[in-house]
MITI-872656 format. One record per atom (N, C-alpha, C): residue in three letters; x, y, z. Coordinates in steps of 0.2 Angstrom, whole numbers, plus 5000, padded with zeros to 4 digits. Layout:
alaXYZ
...
END
This chain:
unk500449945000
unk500050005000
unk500450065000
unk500250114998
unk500650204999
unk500150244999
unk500550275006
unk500050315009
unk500450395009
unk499950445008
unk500050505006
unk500050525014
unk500450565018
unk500550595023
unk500850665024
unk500350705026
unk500650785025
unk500950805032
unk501750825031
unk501950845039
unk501950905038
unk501650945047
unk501651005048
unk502251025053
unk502851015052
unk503151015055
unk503251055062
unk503151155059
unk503051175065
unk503451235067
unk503551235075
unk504051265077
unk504251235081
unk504951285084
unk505651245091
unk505751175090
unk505251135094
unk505851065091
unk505251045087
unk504851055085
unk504451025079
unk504850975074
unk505151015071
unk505550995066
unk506050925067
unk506250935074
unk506650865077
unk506250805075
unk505850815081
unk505350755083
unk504850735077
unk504550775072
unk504350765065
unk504850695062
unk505350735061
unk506050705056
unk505950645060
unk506050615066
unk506250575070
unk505550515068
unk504850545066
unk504250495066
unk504450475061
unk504650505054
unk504850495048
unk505250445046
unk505850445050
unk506150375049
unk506050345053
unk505550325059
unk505350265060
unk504850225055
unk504450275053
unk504050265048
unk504250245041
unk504850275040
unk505150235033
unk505550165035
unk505750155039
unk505950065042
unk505450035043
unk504850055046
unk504150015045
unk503949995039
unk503750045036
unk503750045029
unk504049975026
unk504650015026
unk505049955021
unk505149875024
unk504949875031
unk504949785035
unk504249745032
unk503649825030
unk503149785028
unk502849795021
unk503449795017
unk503249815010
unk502749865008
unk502749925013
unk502349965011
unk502750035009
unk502150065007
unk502650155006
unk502250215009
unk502750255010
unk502450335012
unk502550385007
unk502250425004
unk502650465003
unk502350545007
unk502950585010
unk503050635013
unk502850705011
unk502650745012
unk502350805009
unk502350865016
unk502850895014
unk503050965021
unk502451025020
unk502151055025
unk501851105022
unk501851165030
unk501851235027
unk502051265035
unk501551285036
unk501451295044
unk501151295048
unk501451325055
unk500851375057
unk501051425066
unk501951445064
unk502251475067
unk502851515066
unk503051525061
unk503251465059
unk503551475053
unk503251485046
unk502551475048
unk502151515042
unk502251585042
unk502051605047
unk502151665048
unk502751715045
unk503151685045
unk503651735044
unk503651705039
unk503551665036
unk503551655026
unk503151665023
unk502451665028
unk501951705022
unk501551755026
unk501451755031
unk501251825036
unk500551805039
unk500451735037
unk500051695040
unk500051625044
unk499651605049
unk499851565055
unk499751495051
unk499251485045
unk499051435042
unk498751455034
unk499351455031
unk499051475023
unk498751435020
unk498451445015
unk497751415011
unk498151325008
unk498751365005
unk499151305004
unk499151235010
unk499351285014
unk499351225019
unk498651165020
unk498251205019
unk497551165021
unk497451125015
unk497651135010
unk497451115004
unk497651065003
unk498351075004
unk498750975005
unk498650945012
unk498250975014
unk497950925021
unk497550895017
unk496950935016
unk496350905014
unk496750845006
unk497050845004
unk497250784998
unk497650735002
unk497950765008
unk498350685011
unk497850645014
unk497950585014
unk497950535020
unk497950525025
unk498150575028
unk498350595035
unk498750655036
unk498750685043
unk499450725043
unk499750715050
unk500250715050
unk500850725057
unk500950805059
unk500750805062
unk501050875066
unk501450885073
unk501950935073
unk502550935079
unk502150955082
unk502451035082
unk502151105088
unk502251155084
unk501851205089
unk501651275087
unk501651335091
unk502051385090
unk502251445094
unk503051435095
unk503051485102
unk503651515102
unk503551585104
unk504151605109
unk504451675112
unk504451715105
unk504651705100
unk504751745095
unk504051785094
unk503551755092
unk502751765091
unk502151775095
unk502651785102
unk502151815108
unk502051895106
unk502251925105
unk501652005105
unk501151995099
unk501251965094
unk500651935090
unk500051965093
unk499552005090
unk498751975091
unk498451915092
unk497951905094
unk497751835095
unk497551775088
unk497251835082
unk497051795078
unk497651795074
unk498251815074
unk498751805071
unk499351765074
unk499251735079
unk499751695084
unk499651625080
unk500351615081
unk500251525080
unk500051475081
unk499651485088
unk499151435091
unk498551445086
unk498351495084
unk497851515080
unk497751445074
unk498251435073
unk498351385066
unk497951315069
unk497851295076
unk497751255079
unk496951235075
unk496551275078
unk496151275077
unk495751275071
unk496251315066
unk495951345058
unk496051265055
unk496551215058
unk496651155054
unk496151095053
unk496251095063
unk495651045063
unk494951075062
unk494651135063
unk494151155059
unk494151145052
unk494551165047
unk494651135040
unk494351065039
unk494851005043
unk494650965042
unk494150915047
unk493750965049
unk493150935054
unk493350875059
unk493850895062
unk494050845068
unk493550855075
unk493250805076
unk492850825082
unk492850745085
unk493250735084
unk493750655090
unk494250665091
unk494450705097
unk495050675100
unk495350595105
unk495850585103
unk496250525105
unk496350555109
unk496750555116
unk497150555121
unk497250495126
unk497950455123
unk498250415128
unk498450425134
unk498550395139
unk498950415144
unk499050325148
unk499750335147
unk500050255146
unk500450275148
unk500750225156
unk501250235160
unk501650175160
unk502150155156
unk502650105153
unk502750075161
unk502849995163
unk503150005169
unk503850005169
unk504149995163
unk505150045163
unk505150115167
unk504450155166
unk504550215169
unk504050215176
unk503950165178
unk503550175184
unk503750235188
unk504250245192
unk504750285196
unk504550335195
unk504250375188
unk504250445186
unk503550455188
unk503150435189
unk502350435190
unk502550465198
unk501950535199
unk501850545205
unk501650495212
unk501150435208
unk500550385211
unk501250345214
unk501050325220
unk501450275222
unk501350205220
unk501850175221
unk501950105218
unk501350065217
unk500950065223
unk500249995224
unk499750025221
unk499850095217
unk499350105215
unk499450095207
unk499950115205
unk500250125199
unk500150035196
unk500449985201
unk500749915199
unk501149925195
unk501049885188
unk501549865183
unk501149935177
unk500849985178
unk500750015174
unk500050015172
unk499650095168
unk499250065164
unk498950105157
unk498650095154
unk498450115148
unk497750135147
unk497550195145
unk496950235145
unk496950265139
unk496350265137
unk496250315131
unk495650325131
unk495850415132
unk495250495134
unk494850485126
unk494250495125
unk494150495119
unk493550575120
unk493750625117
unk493550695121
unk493250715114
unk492450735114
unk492250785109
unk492550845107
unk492750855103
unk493250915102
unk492850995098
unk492150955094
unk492151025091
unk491451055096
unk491251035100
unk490451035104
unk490351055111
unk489951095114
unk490151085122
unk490151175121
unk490251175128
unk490251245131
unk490951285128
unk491151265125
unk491951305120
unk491551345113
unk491051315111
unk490851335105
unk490151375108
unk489851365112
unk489051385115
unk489051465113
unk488451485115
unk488251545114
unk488551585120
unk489151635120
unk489351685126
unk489351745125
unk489551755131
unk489451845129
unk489451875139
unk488951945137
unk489052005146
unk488452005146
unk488152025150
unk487352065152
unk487152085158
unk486952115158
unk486752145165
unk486252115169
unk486352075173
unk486052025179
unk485752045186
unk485752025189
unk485252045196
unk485952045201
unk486552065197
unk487052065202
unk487252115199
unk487252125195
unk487852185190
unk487852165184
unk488352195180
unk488752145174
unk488952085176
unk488752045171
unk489151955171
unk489051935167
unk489651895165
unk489851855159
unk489451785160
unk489451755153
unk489051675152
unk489351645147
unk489551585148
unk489551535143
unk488951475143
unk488951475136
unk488251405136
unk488551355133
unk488351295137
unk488451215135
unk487751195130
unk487851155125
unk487551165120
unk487651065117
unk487451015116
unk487450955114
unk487050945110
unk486850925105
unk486350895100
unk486450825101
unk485950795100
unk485850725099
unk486450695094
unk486450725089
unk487050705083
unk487550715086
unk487950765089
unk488450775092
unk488650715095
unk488150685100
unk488250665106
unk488350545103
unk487950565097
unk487950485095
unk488750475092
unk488950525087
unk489550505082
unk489950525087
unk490150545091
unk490850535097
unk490750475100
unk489850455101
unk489850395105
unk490250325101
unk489950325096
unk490150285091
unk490750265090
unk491050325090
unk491850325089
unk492050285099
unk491950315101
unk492050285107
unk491950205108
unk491350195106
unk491250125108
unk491750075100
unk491950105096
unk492050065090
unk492950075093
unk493150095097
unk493850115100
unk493750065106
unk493450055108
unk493350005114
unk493549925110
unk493049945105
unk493249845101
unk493749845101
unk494049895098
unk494949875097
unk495549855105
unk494849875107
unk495449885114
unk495249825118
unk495149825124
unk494849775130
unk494149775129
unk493749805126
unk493049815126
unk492749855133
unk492949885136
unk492949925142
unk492750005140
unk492150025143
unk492050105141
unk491650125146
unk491750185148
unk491650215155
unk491550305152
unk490950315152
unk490750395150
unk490650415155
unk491150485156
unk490950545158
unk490350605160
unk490150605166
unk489650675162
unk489450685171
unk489050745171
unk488850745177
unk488050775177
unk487550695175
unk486850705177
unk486550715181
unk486750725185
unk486550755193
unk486250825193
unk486850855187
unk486650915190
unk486450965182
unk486850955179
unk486750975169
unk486150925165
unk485950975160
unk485250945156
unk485850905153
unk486450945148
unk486550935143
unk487150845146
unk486850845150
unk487350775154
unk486750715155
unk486250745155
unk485650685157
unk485450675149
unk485450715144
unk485450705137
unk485950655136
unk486650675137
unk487250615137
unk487450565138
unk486750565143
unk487050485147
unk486450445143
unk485950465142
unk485350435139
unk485350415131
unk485850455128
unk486050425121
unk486650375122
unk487150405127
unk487750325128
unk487150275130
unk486850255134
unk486450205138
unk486150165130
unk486050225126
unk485650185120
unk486050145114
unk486750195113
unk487250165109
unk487450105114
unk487650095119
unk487650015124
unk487149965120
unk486649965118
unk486449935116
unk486549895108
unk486849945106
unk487249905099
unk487749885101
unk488349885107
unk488849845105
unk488849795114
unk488349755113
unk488449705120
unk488949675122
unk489449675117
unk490149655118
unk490349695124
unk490349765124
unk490849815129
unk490349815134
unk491049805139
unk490849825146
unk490549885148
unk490049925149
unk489949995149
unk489650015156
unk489950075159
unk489850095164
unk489750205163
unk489450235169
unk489450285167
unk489850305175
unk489850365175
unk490150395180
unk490150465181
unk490050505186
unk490250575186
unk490850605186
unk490950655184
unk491650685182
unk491850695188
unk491750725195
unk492150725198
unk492350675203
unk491850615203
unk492050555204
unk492850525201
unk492550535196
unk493150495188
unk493850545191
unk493750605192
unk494450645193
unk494850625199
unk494350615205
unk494650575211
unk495150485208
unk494450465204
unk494750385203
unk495450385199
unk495350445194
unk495950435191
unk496650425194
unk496650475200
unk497150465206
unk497250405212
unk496650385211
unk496450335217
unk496750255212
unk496450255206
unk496450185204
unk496350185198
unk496850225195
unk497050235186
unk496850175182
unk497150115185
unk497150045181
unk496450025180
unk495850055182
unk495250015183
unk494750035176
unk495350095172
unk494950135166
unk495350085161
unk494850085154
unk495250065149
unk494950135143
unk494450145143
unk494250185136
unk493750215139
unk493750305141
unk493450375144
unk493250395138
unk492450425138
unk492450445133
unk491950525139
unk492050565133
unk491650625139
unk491650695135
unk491350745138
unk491350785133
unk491950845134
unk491950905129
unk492150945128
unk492850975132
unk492351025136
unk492551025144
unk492950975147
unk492650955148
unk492750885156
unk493450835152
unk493250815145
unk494050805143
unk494750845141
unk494650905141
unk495050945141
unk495350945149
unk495250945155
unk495150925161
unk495450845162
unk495050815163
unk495250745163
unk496050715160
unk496150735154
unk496650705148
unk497350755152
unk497250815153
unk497950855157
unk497950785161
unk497450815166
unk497450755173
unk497950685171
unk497450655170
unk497850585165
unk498550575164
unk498850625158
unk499550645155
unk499850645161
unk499650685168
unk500050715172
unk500550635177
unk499850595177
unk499950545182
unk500450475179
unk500650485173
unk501050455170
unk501850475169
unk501850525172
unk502650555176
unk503050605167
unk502750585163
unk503150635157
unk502650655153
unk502350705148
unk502050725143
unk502650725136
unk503350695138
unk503650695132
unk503450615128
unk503150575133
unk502850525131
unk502350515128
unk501850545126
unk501150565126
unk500850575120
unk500450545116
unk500350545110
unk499550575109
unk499450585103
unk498750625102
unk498450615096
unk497650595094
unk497650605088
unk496850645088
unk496650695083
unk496050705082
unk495650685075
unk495150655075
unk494750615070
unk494150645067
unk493950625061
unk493250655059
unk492850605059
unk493050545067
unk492550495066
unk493050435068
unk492850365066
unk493250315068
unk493050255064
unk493550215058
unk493150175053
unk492850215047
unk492650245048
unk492350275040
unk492650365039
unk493250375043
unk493450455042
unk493850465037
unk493750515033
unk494250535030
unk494850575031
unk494650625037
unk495250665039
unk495550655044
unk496150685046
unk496350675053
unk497150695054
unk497050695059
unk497950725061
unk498050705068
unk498650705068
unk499150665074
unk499550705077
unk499650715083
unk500450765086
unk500350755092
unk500950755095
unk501050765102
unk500850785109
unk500750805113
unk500350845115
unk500750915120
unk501250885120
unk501950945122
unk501850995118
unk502051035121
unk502251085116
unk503051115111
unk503251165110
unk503651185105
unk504251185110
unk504251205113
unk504951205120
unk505751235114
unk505251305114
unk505851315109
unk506551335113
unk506551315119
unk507151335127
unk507651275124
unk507251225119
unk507751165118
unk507851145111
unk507651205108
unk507451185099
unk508151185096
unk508451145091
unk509051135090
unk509451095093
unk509351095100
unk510051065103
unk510050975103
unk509550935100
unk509850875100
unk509450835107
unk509050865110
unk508750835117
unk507850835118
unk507750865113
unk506950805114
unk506850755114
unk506650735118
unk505950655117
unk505550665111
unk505850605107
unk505350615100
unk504750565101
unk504750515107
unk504350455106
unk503650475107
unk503450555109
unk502750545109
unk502450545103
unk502850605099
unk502750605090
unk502850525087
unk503350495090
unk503450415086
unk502850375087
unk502550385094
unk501850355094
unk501450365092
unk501450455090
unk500850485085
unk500850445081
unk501550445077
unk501050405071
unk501050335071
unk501150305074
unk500950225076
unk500050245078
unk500050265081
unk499150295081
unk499050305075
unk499050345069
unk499250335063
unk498850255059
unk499550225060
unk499250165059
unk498850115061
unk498650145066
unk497950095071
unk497450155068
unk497250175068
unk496750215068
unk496450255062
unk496950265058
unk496750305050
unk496950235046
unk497350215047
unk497550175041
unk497250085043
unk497150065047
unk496850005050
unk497449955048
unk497849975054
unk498849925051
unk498949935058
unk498349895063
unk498849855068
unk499349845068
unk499749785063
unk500449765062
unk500949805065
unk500749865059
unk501349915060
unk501249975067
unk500549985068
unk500749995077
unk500849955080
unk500749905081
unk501149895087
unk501949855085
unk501949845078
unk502749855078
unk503249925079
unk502849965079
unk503050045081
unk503050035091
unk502650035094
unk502350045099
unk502849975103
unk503249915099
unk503449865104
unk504349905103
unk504349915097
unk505049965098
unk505149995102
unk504850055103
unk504650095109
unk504750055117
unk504349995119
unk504449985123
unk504949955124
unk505249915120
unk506049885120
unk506649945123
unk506449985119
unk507050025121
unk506950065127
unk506450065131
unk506350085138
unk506250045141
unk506349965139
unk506649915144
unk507449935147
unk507749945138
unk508449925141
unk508949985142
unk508550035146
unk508450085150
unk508850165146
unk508650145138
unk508650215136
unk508350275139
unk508550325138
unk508250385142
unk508550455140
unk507850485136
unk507950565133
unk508150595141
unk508350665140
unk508250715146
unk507650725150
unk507250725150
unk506450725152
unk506450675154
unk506650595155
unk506150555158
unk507050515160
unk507350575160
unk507850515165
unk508250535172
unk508150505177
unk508250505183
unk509050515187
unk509550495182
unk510150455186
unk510550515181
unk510250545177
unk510650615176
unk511250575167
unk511250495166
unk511250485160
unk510650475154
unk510850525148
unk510050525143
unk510650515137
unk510350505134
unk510350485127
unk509850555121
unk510350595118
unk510050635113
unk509450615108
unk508950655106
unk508450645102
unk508850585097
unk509150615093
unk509350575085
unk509550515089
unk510150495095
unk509950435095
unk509650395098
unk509150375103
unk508250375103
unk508050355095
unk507950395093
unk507550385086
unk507950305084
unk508850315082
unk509150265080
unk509050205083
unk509050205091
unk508950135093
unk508150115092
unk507950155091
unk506950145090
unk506850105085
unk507450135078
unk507250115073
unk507650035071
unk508250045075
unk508649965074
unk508049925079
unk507549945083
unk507249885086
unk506649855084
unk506349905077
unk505849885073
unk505849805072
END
């Protein structure tokens, strides 16, 4: 197979950790007689200074014709006094609006090579564990009706939480058809107790439960789940939840797995039947480190191993991507960020031993 893949490289270490996915992806490739071909397009900073915009038309253009896209990071101390529509985070959003991403991935998987980095003490943590946040991204109180008005107090600001039926079915969907993949375990977020727009939520999950008898399905309130997730991480396999509340939840999650240099991410226009989608990290640009040879590429190398679980249906090669990875954090490699005893190993070689263990 050949598959068209658009990187956005980015800014600070973008460009590292991008390069880095690239040739793990071309040894995959080539163990499994397949192809990629690579297509660079700019994006956040460095758009900016080449064309005075954070996401040019070009850019979006060859998203929408690729396959997929890989993306680093965006921003930078350069492009802080920027206006806000003109800032490189701006780009963030112009993209995956473009390509109508309204599934977020968010792993949070604590290797046990790296158990010691995790805040959780040991008998909580055990041998490690694996979750994956499954967050609506385009719906919810971020997009609602806002605004000021003068109230029985004074002036006061409002935001409005806002769910459609539709909304609430095709993230479910996508949640429970990521569940097959996984343990068949699913646990929705929401808090009926006290919001409509959560007793509508739980009432459409309760009804998609119905088509997939296979998964275990449970519900739970958010601020239970933000206790449990510290309490007894292991007991989640697949969160699905809204807007809000996963934006919340997924920091949480990332934090309790002791690195965000680890940390993979993907946004979906769906799960099975999508046509678009993109992959990145969920770190940012750290431009304090950009050039020197010392990023952790593995969360962008797992990006695209997500990649191929998710957009391309090539199990194989995730998890021949993803046991690489774990090989070499057996045999006690270690970027700057996730190493304890003050001996790390530079990004480029990371990447090399990653890719000799394919």
């Amino acid at each position: 197979m050949i598959y068209n893949i658009a990187l956005l490289k980015g800014d600070g270490i973008g460009p590292e950790i991008v390069d880095s996915a690239v040739k793990v992806l071309g040894k995959t490739a080539e163990k499994f007689g397949d192809k990629f071909n690579f297509t660079s397009y700019l994006i956040g900073g460095a758009a900016i200074d080449e064309t005075g915009q954070p996401l040019p038309k070009e850019t979006v253009e060859g998203c929408l014709k690729s396959d997929s896209v890989l993306l680093g990071a965006v921003g930078g101390y350069k492009w802080d006094n920027l206006s806000g529509d003109k800032r490189p985070e701006k780009a963030l959003l112009g993209i995956r609006s473009a390509l109508g991403l309204y599934t977020n991935l968010r792993p949070a998987k604590l290797y046990p090579a790296l158990r010691s980095a995790s805040p959780l003490k040991d008998e909580i943590v055990g041998d490690g564990f694996d979750i994956m946040i499954v967050r609506e991204l385009t719906g919810g109180i971020y997009f609602g009706d806002r605004g000021y008005n003068d109230g029985k107090f004074g002036r006061e600001a409002f935001d409005t939480e806002r769910y459609s039926i539709m909304e609430i079915e095709r993230i479910g969907k996508a949640a429970f058809e990521i569940a097959m993949k996984r343990n068949k375990k699913l646990c929705s977020i929401d808090k009926a107790n006290v919001l409509e727009t959560s007793r509508l939520w739980r009432k459409i999950m309760h009804e998609l439960s119905e088509q997939y008898p296979e998964v275990e399905y449970s519900d739970m309130f958010v601020d239970n789940a933000a206790m449990q997730l510290v309490r007894n991480p292991r007991q989640f396999d697949v969160i699905v939840t809204s807007n809000m509340f996963g934006d919340i939840l997924s920091d949480e999650a990332s934090q309790i797995t002791g690195s965000i240099g680890m940390l993979a991410s993907s946004s979906l226009g769906g799960v099975g039947d999508n046509k678009y989608s993109l992959y990145e990290p969920i770190h940012g640009s750290a431009p304090d480190i950009a050039g020197k040879d010392i990023a952790n590429p593995i969360a962008t190398i797992l990006s695209a191993a997500m990649m191929m679980r998710y957009s391309f249906d090539r199990a194989d090669m995730a998890e021949c991507i993803e046991n690489a990875v774990d090989k070499v954090l057996e045999k006690g490699y270690r970027t700057a960020d996730i190493c304890a005893d003050g001996e790390y190993i530079k990004c480029s070689e990371m990447t090399e031993r990653i890719v000799e263990l394919l």
